[in-house]
C-alpha positions in Angstrom: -35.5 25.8 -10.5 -35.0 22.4 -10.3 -32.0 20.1 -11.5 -33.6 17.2 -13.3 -30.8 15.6 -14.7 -30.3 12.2 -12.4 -27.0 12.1 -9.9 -23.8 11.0 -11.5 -23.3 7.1 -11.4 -20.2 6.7 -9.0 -19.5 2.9 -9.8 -18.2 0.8 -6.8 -17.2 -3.1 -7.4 -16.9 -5.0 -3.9 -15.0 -8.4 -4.3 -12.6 -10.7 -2.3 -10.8 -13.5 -1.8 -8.6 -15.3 0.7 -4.7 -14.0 0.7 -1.8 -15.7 0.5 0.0 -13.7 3.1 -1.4 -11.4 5.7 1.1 -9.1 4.7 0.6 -9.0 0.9 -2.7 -8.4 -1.4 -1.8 -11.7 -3.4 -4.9 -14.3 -3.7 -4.1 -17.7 -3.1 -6.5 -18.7 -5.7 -8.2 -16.1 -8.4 -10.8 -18.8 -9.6 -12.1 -18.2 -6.0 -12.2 -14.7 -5.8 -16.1 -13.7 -4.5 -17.6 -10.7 -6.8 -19.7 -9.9 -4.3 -20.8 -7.1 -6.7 -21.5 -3.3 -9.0 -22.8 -0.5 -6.6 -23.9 2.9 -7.6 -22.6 4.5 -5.1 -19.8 4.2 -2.1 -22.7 3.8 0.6 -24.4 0.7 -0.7 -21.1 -0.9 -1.6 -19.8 0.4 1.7 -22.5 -1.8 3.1 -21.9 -5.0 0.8 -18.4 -4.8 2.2 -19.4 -4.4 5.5 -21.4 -7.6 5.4 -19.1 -10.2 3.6 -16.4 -8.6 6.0 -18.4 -9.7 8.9 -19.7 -13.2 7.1 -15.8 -14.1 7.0 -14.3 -12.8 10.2 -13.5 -15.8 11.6 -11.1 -16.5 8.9 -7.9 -14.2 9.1 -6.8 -14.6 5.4 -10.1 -13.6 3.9 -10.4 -9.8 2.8 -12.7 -7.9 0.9 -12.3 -4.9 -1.2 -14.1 -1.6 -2.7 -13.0 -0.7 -5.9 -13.9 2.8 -7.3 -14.5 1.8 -10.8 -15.8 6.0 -11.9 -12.0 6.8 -11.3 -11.0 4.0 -13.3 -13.7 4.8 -16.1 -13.1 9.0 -15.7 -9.5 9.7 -14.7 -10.1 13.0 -15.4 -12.5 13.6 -12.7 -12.1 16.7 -10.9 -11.0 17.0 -7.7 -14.3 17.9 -6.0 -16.2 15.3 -7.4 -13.5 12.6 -5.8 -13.7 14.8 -2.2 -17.5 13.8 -2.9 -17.3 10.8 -2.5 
């Protein structure tokens, strides 16, 4: 038998921004912060990060981030579904 209902949506948003400090996560300037974007799933945002990483290496203050938005949205997700990802 076949499952035919779709994969769960595991929401990933990848965004950055240059830091103050290389020692803190404190922006220097939020109205700059880069949404680089919503991902279905940690692979393609994985990716997204991967890139704007690379686009911004030369500057040491510039970092980029993966945010798991499906734990933010479903806290009560079980613990195999987060070993999932």
């Amino acid at each position: 038998m076949t499952d035919t209902n779709p994969p769960k949506q595991l929401l990933h948003l990848v965004f950055g921004g240059e830091l103050e400090s290389l020692s803190s996560v404190t922006f220097r300037d939020l109205a700059d912060l880069d949404i680089v974007g919503i991902f279905p799933d940690y692979a393609s945002a994985e990716r997204a990060w991967r890139a704007k990483a690379q686009e911004t290496v030369d500057n040491a203050h510039m970092r980029y981030f993966i945010v798991h938005l499906h734990r933010l949205l479903d806290p009560e997700q079980t613990g195999a579904e987060k070993k999932a990802q």
